[in-house]
RODO-2510 file (C-alpha; in nm, 4 decimals, decimal comma):
residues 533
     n   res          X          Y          Z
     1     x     0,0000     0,0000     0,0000
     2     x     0,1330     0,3468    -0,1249
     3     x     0,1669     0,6352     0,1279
     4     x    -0,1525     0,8158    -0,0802
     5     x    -0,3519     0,4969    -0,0308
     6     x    -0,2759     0,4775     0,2819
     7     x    -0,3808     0,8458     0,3296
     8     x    -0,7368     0,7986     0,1524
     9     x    -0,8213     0,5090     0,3397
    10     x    -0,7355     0,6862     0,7039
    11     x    -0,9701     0,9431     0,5984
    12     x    -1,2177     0,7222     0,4221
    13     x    -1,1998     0,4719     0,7352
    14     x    -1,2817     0,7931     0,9614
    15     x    -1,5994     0,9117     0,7527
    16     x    -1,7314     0,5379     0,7386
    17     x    -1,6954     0,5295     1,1376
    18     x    -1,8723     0,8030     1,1770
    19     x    -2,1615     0,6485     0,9489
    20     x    -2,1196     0,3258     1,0851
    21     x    -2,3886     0,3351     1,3978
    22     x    -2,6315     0,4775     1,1295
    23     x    -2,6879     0,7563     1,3241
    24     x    -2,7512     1,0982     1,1862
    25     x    -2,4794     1,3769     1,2992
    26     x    -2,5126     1,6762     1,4531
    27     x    -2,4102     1,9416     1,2841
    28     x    -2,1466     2,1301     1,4550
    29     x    -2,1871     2,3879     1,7758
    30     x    -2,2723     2,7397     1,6384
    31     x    -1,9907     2,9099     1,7878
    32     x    -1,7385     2,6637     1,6457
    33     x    -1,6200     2,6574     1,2827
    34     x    -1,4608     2,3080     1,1139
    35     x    -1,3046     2,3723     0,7968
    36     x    -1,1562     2,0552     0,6023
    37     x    -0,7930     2,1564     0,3876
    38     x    -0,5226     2,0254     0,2871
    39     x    -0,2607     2,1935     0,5307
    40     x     0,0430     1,9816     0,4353
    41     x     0,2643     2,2715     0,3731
    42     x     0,2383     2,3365     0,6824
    43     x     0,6337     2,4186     0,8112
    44     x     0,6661     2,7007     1,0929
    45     x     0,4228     2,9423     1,2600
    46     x     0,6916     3,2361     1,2947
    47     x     0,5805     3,5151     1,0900
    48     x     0,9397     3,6251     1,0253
    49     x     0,9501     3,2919     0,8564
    50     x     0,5909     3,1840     0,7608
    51     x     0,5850     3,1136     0,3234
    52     x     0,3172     2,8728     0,2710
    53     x    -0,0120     2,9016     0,2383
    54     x    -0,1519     2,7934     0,5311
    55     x     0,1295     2,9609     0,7156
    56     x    -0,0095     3,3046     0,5935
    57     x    -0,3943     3,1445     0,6734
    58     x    -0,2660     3,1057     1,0629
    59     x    -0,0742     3,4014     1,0773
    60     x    -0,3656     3,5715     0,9999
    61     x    -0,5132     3,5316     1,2675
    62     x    -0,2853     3,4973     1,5537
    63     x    -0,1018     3,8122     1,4719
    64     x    -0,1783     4,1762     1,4610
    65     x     0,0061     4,4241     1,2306
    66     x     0,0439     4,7868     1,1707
    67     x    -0,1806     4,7895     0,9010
    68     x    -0,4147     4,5373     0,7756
    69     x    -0,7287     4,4482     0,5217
    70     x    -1,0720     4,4994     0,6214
    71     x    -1,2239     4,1418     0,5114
    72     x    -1,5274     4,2894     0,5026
    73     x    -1,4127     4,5066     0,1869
    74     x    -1,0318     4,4236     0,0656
    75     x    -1,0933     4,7034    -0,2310
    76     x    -1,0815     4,9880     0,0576
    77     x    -0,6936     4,8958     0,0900
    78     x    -0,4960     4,9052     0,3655
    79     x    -0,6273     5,0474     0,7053
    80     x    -0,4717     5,1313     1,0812
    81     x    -0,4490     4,8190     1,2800
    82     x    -0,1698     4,8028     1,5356
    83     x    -0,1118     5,1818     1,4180
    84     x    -0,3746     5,4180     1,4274
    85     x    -0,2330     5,6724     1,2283
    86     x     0,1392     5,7546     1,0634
    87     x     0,2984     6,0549     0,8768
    88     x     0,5616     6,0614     0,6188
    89     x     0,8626     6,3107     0,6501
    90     x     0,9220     6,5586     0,3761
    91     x     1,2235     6,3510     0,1963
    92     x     0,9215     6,0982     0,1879
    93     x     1,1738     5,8446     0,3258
    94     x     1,0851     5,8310     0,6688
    95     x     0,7236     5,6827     0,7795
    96     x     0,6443     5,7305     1,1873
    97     x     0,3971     5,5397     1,3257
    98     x     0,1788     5,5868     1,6189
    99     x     0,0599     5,2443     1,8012
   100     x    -0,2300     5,1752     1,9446
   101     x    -0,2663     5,1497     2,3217
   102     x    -0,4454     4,9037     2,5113
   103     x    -0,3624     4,6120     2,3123
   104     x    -0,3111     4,2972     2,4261
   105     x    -0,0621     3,9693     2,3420
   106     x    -0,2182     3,6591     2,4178
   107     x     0,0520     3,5804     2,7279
   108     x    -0,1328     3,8928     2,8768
   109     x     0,2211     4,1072     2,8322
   110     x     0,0820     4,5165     2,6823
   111     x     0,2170     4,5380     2,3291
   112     x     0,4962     4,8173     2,3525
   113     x     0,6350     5,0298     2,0325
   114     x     0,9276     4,8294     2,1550
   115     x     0,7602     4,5191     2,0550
   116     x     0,6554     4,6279     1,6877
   117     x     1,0367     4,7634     1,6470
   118     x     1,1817     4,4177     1,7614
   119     x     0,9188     4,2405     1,5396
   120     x     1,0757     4,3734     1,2172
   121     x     1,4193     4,4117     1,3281
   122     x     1,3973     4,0706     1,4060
   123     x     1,2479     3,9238     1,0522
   124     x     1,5497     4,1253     0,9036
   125     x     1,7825     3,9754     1,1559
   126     x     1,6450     3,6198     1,1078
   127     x     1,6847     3,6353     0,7284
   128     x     1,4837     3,3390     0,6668
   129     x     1,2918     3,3269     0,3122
   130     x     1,0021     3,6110     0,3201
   131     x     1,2979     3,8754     0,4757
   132     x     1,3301     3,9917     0,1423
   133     x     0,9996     4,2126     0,1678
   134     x     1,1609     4,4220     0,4083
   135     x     1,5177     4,4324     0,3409
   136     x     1,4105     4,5481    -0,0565
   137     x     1,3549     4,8708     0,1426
   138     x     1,7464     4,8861     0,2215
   139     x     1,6849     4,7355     0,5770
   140     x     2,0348     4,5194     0,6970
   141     x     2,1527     4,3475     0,9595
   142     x     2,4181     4,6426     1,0034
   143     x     2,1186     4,8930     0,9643
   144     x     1,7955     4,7695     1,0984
   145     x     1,8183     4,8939     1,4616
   146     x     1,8979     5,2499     1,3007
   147     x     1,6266     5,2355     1,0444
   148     x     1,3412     5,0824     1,2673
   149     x     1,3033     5,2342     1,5874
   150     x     1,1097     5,3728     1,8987
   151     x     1,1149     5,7005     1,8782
   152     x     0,8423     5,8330     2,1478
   153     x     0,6215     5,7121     2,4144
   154     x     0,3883     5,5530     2,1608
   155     x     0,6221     5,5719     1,7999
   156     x     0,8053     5,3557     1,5787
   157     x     0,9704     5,5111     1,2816
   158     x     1,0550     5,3077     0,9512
   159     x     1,3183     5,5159     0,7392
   160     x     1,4007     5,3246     0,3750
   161     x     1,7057     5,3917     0,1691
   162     x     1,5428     5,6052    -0,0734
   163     x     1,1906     5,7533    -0,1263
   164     x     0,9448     5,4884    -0,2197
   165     x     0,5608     5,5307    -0,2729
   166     x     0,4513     5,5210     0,0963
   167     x     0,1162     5,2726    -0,0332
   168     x     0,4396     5,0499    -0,1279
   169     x     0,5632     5,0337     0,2239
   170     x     0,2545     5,0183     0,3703
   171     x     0,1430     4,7189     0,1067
   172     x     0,4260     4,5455     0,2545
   173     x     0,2981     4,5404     0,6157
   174     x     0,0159     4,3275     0,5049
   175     x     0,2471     4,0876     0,4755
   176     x     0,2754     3,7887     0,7079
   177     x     0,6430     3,8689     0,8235
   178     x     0,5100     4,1902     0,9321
   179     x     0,3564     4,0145     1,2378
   180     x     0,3898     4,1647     1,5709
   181     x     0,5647     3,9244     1,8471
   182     x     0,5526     3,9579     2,2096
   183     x     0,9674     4,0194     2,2428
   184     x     0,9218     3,9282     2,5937
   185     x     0,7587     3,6037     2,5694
   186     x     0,9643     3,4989     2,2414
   187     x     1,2890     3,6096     2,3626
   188     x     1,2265     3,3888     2,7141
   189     x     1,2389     3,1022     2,4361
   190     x     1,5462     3,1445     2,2674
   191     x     1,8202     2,9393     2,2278
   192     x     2,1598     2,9352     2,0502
   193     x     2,0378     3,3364     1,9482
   194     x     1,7885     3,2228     1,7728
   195     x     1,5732     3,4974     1,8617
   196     x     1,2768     3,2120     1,9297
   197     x     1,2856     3,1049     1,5980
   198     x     1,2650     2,7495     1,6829
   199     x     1,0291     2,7676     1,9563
   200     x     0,7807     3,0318     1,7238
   201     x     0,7235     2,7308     1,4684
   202     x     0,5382     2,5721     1,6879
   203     x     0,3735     2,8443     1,9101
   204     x     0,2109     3,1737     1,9440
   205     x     0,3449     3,4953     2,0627
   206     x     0,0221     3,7222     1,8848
   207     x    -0,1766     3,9729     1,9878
   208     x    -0,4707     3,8526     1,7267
   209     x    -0,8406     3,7463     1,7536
   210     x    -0,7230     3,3735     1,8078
   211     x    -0,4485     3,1784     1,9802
   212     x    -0,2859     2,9273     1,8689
   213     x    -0,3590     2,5904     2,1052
   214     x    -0,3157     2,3077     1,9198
   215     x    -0,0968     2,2167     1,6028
   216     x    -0,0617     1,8348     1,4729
   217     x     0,1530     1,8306     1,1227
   218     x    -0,0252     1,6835     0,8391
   219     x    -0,3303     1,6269     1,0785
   220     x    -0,5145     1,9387     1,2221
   221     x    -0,4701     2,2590     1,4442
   222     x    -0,7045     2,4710     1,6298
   223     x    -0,7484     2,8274     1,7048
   224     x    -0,9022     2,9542     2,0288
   225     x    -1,0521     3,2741     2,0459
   226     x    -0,9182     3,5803     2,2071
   227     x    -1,1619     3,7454     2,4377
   228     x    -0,9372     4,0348     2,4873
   229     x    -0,8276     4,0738     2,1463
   230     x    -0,8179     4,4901     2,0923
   231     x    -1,1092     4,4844     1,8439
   232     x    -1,3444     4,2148     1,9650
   233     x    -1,4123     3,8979     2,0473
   234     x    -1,4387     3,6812     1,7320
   235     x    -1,7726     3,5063     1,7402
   236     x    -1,6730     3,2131     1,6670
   237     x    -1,4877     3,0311     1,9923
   238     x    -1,2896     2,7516     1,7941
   239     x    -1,1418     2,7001     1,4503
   240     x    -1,0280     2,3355     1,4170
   241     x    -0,8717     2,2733     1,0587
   242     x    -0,8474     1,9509     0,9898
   243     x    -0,6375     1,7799     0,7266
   244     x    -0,7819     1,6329     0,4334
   245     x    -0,6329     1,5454     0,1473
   246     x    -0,9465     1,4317    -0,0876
   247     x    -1,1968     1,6407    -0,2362
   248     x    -1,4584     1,3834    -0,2342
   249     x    -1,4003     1,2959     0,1345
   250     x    -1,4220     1,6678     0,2423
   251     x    -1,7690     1,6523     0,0231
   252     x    -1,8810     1,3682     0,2213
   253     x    -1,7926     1,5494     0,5505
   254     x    -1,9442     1,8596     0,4517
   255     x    -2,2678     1,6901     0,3537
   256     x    -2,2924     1,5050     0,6859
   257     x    -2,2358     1,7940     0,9008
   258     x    -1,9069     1,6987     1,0305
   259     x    -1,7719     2,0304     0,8825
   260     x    -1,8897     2,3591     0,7876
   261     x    -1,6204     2,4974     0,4983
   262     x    -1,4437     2,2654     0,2761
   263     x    -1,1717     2,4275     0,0979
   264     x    -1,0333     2,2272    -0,1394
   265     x    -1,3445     2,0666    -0,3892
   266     x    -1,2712     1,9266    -0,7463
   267     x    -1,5736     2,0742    -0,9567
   268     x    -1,7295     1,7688    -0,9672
   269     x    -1,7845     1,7678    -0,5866
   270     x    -1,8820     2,1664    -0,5818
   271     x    -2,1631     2,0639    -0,8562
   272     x    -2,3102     1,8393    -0,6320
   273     x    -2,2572     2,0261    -0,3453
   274     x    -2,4709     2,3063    -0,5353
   275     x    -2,7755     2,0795    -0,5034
   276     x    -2,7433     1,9997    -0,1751
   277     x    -3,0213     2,1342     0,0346
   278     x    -2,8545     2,3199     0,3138
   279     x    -2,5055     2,3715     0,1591
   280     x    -2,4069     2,6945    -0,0970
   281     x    -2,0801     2,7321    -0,2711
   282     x    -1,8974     3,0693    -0,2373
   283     x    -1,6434     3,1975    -0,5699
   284     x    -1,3689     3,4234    -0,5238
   285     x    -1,1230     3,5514    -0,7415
   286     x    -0,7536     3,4792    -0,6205
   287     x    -0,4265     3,6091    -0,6728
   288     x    -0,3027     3,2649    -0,6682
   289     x    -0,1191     3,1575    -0,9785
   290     x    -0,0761     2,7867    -1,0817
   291     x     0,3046     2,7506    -1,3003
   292     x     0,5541     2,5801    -1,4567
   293     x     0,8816     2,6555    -1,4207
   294     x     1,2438     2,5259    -1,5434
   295     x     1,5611     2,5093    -1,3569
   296     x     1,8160     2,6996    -1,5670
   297     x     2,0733     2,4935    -1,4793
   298     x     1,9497     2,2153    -1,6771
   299     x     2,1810     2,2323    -2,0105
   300     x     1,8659     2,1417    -2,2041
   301     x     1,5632     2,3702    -1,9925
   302     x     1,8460     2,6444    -2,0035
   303     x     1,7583     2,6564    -2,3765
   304     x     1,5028     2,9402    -2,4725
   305     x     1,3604     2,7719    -2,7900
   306     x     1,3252     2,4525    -2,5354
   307     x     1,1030     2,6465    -2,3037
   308     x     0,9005     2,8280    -2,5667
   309     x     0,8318     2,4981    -2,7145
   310     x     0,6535     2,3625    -2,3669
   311     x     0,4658     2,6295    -2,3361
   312     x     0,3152     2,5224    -2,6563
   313     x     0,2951     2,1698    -2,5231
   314     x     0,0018     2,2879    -2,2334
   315     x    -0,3467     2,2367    -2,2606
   316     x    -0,4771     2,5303    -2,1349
   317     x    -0,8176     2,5122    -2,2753
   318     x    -0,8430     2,1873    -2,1984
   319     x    -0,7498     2,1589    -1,8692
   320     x    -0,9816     2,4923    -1,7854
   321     x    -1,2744     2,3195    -1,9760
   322     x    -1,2711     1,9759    -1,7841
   323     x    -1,1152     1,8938    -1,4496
   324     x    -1,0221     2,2398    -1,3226
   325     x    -1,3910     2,3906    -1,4490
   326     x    -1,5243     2,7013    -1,2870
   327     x    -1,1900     2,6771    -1,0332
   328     x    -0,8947     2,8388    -1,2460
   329     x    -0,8902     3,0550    -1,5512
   330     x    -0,6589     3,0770    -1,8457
   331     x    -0,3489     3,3240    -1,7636
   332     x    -0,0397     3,3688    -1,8632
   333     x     0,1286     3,6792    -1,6987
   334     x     0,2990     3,6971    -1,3938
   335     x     0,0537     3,9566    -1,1919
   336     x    -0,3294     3,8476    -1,1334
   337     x    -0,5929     4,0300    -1,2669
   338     x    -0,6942     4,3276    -0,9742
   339     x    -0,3464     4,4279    -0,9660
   340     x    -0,1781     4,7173    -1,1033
   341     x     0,0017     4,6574    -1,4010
   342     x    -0,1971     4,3689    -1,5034
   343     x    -0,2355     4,1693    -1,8388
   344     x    -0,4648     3,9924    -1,9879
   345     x    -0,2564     3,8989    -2,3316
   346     x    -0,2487     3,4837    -2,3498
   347     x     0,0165     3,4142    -2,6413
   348     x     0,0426     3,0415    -2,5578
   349     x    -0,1995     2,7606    -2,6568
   350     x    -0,1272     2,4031    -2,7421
   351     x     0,0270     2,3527    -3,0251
   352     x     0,2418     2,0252    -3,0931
   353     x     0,3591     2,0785    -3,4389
   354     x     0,4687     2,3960    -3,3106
   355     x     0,6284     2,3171    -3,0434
   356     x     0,8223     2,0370    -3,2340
   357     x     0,9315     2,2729    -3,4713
   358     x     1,1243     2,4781    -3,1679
   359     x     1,2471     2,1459    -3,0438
   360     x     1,4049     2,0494    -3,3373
   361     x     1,5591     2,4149    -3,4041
   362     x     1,7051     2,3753    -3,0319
   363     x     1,8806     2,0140    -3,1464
   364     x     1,6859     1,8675    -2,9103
   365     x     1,5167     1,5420    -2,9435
   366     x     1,4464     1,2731    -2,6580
   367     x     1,4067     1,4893    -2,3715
   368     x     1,3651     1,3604    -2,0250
   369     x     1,2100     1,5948    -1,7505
   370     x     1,1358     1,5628    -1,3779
   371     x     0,9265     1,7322    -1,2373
   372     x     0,8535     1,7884    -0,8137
   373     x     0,4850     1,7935    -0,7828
   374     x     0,2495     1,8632    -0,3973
   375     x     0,0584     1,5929    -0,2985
   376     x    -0,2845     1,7911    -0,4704
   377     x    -0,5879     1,6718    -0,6627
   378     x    -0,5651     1,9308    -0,9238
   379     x    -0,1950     1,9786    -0,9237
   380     x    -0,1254     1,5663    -0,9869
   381     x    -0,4359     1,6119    -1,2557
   382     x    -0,2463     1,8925    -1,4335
   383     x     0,0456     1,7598    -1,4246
   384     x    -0,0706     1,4003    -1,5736
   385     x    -0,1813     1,6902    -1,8196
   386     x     0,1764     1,8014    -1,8996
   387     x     0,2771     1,4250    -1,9277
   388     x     0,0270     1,3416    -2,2006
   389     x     0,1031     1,6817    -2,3914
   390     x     0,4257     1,6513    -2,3492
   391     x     0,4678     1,3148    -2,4834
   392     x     0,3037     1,4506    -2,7722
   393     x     0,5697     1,6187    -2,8981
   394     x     0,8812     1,3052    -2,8263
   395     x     0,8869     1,4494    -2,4560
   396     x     0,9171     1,2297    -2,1576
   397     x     0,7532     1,3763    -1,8561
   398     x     0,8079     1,2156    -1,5054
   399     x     0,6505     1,3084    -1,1981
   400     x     0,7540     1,3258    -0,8616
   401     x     0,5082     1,3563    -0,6166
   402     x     0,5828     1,4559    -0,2495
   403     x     0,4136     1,6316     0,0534
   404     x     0,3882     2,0461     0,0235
   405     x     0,6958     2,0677     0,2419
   406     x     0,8864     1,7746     0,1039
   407     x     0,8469     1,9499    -0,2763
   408     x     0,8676     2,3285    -0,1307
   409     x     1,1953     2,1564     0,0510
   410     x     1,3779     2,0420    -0,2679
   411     x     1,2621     2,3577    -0,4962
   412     x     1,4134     2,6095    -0,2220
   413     x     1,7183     2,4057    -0,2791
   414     x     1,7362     2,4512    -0,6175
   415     x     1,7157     2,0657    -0,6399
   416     x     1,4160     2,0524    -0,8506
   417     x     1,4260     2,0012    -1,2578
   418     x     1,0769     2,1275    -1,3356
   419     x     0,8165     2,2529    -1,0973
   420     x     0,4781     2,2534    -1,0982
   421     x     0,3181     2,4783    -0,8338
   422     x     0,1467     2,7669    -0,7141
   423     x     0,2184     3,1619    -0,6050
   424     x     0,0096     3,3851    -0,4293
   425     x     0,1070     3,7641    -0,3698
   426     x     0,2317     3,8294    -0,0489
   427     x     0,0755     4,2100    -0,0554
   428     x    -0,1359     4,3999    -0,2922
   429     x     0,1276     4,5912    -0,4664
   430     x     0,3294     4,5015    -0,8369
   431     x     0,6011     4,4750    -0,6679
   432     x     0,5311     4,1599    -0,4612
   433     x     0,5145     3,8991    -0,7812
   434     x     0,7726     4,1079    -1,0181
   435     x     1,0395     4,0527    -0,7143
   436     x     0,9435     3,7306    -0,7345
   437     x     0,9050     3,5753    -1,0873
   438     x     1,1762     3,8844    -1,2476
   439     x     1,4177     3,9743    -0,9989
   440     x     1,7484     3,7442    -0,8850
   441     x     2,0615     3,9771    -0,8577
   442     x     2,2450     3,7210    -0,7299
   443     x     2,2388     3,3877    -0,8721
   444     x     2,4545     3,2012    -0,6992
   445     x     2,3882     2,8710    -0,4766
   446     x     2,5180     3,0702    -0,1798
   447     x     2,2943     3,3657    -0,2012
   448     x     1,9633     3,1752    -0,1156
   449     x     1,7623     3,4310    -0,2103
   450     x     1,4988     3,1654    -0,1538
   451     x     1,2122     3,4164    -0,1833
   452     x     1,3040     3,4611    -0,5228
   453     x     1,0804     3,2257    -0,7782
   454     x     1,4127     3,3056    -1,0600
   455     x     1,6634     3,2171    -0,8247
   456     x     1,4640     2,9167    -0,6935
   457     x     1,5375     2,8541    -1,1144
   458     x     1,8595     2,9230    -1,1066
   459     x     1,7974     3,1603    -1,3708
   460     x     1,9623     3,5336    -1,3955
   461     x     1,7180     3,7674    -1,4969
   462     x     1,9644     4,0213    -1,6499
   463     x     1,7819     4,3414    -1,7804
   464     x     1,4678     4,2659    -1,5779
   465     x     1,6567     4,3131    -1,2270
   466     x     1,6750     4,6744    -1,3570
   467     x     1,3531     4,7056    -1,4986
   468     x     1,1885     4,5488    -1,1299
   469     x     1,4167     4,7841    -0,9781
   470     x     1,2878     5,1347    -1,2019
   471     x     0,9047     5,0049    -1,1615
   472     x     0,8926     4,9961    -0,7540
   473     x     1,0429     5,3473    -0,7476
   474     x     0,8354     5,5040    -0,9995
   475     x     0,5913     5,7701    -0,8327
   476     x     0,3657     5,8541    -1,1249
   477     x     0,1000     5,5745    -1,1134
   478     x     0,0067     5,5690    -1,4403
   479     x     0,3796     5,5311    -1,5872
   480     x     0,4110     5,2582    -1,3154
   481     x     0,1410     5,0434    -1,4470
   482     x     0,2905     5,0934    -1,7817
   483     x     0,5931     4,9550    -1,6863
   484     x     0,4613     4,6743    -1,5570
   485     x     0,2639     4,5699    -1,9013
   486     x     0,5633     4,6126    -2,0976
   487     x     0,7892     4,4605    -1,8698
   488     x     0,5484     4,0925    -1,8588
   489     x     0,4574     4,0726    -2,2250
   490     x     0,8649     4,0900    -2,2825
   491     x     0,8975     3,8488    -1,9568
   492     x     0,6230     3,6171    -2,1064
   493     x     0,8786     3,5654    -2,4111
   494     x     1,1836     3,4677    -2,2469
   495     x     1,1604     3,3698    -1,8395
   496     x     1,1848     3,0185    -1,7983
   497     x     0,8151     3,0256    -1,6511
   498     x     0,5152     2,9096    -1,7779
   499     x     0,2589     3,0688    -1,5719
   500     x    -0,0638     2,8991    -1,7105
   501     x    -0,3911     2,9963    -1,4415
   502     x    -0,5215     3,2361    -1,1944
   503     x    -0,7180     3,0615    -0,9238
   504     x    -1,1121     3,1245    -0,8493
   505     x    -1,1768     2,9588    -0,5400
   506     x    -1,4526     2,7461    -0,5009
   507     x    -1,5401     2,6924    -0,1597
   508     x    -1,8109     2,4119    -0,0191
   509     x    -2,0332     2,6157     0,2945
   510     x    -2,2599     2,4900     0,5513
   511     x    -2,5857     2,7203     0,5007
   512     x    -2,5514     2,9287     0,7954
   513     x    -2,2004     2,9780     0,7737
   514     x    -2,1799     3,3602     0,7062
   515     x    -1,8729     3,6189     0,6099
   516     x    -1,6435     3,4006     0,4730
   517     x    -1,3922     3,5649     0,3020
   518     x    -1,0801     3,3909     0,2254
   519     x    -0,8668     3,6947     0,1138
   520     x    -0,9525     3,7598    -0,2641
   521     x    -0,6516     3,8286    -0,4506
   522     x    -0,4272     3,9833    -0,1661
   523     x    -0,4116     3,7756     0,1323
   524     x    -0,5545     3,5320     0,3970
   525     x    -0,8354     3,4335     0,5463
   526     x    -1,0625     3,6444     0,8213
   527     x    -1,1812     3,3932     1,0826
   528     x    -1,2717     3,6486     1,3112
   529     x    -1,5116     3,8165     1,0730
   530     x    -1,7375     3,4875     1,0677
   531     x    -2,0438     3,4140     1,1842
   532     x    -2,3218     3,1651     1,1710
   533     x    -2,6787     3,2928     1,1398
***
């Protein structure tokens, strides 16, 4: 038995005990909320290391920042959170902020200015993989404690290297590694001068609506609401995620009332969950971006015609119009439709003779690929896709297929052939994908500049490191979003990416489950903000 067998039929076996008295469940208590997901990507809680996706879903919620979303409507932009107000010095380069008082960390400690200071300094310090959306502002570890600092009773100032658009900075602290920690309870926990980091993946040091009580990898963990959190108790008293890796066994839990969101539903579950007397389907547009990508240094992938060619050996159409229906749309640029800057030019469909045509221009004939591929209904599906496609054209397509954090592991390493995967923004802003997908100054093994999707490739950008560089600087938003257009349709010709959907998330509801909102195209889900009525 396989370790994905084995993983259906735990969660099969656990549905057909449930069923197996023939009694009728009860649906669950009104002021609890039991979502099903696949949370296998699951690898640390600390915000000043948090990458994954349901890293950034806990972090959430556990942690206040200065600025945040209002779930109830993400188009408003950033608001005051932590801070309640800031102003912007005349050189435009240095933000103050004033914190809130009265608020609360979950050990019962005040949050301080000091605390919000040693937050940041510290996910600059740490350096893990997300540091880079603060140190692009020309934040060190020589600089930081210069650059972010108390400055009053009740201030922090921020001061960047040079004048940015102060919406850019303030994008940023969306982001999970902008997270406020309790120093005083993470520092008590560090070893080796680690500044916590160990003990943080595993625990909470917030001051948001929930707290962190129970975590069990590749199984489940549960929130517990804060009843002194600064802006209200959270109606609903418990969030237990559970792990589950099959769309049709999160149907069958949905429809029994063993759960009230399921999160990750094939369409043919969320059709039949649309009949279902008592259940609804929500859709939301995502930022999330489903791609290809191919390590550059590969002597074969590091060939352009190579790459062109399978991007002509995808599917698109196909794929959109059967198993990944109503869940992911065709597109092919690297910023999702809402964002500034965006695209909506698709010069890639499938096209075998094509793409054999490029193949044979390249010299290339009997190519073998690899590719590292999560654990995921859709993502296997698509990827069986690319095999078939592929093979189409004399290419072999193999597929690896590992947890979240086993694939995530090997791709961070550079380790990884071909990728098949998925992005999400990290804050509303350009900026955050065309660091990401265009932007590697420093290619060598050495520099892990992990956060970096072209470095992950080992590929060196050359003129687009500039052209990333000249876009986040520009003031003038109009010439900004221009440079942004230009800058993917050129990207689209030559990156070693195939970026191929944009993600509408469909999501399977108990009826009275109310206010889900599960980020749109710029960040996480609210649990606070839910209710059931």
């Amino acid at each position: 038995m396989n370790a994905v067998t084995r993983l259906l039929t735990g969660a099969a076996m656990g549905v057909a005990l449930s069923l197996s008295s023939g009694a009728v469940l009860a649906k669950t208590p009104d002021n609890m909320l039991v979502v099903a997901q696949r949370i296998d990507d699951l690898i640390t809680m600390d915000p000043a290391q948090s990458y994954e996706f349901t890293g950034g879903d806990i972090s959430r919620n556990i942690y206040s920042k200065l600025v945040t979303f209002d779930p109830a409507d993400l188009s408003a932009g950033y608001k005051p959170s932590i801070a309640t107000k800031w102003d912007v010095s005349e050189d435009g380069k240095t933000v103050t902020f004033t914190i809130r008082k009265g608020v609360k960390f979950h050990s019962g400690n005040p949050l301080r200015p000091e605390d919000v200071a040693f937050s940041l300094q510290r996910a600059v310090l740490l350096n893990k993989t997300p540091s880079f959306i603060l140190t692009q502002f020309g934040f060190s570890k020589d600089n930081v404690k210069d650059t972010i600092k108390v400055v009053g009773d009740d201030q922090v100032s921020i001061t960047t290297d040079k004048r940015y658009a102060t919406s850019f900075l303030l994008n940023c602290l969306t982001a999970t590694i902008a997270g406020i920690v309790d120093e005083k309870t993470v520092m008590a926990h560090e070893k080796d001068g680690d500044m916590g980091n160990e003990w943080l993946k595993t625990n909470d040091a917030g001051s948001g609506p929930y707290v962190l009580t129970s975590w069990k990898p590749n199984d489940s963990y549960t929130l517990t609401a804060f009843n002194d959190y600064w802006g209200g108790a959270p109606a609903m008293k418990r969030i237990i995620v559970r792990h589950v890796q099959e769309s049709a066994t999160q149907r069958l839990m949905l429809e029994k009332g063993d759960i009230d969101v399921a999160r990750n539903l094939n369409p043919e579950d969320v059709q039949a969950i649309e009949k279902e007397d008592g259940l609804k389907v929500d859709n939301e547009l995502r930022g999330r971006l489903m791609y290809i990508s191919f390590n550059q240094k590969d002597p074969e992938l590091s060939k352009p015609k190579v790459v062109e060619a399978l991007k002509y050996l995808v599917d698109y159409k196909g794929m959109v119009n059967s198993f990944l229906k109503g869940q992911w749309q065709v597109h092919q640029s690297f910023l999702p439709l809402t964002y500034l800057g965006q695209i909506k030019d698709n010069p890639y469909s499938f096209n075998v003779d094509k793409a054999k045509e490029l193949l044979k221009e390249a010299g290339v004939k009997d190519l073998t690929i690899t590719a590292g591929v999560r654990d995921a209904q859709e993502r296997l599906e698509i990827a069986q896709s690319l095999q078939n496609t592929f093979a189409q054209a004399g290419v072999t397509l193999k597929i690896e297929v590992g947890t979240g954090k086993q694939v995530l592991g090997k791709y961070r390493a550079r380790q990884l052939q071909m990728y098949v995967g998925a992005w999400g923004p990290d804050y509303p802003d350009p900026q955050t994908n065309a660091g990401t997908f265009a932007w590697n100054p420093n290619n060598a093994d050495d520099a892990k500049l992990t956060g970096s999707l072209a470095w992950r490739n080992a590929w060196d950008p050359g003129k687009f490191n500039q052209m990333v560089d000249a876009a986040v600087v520009e003031p003038d938003r109009a010439k900004r979003a221009k440079m942004y257009e230009d800058m993917q349709r050129e990207w689209q010709k030559t990156a070693p990416f195939g970026v191929l959907f944009q993600k509408v998330e469909q999501t399977g509801l108990a009826a009275d489950v109310q206010h889900l909102n599960v980020g749109g195209a710029i960040t996480a889900i609210s649990y606070w903000a839910i209710t059931k009525e």
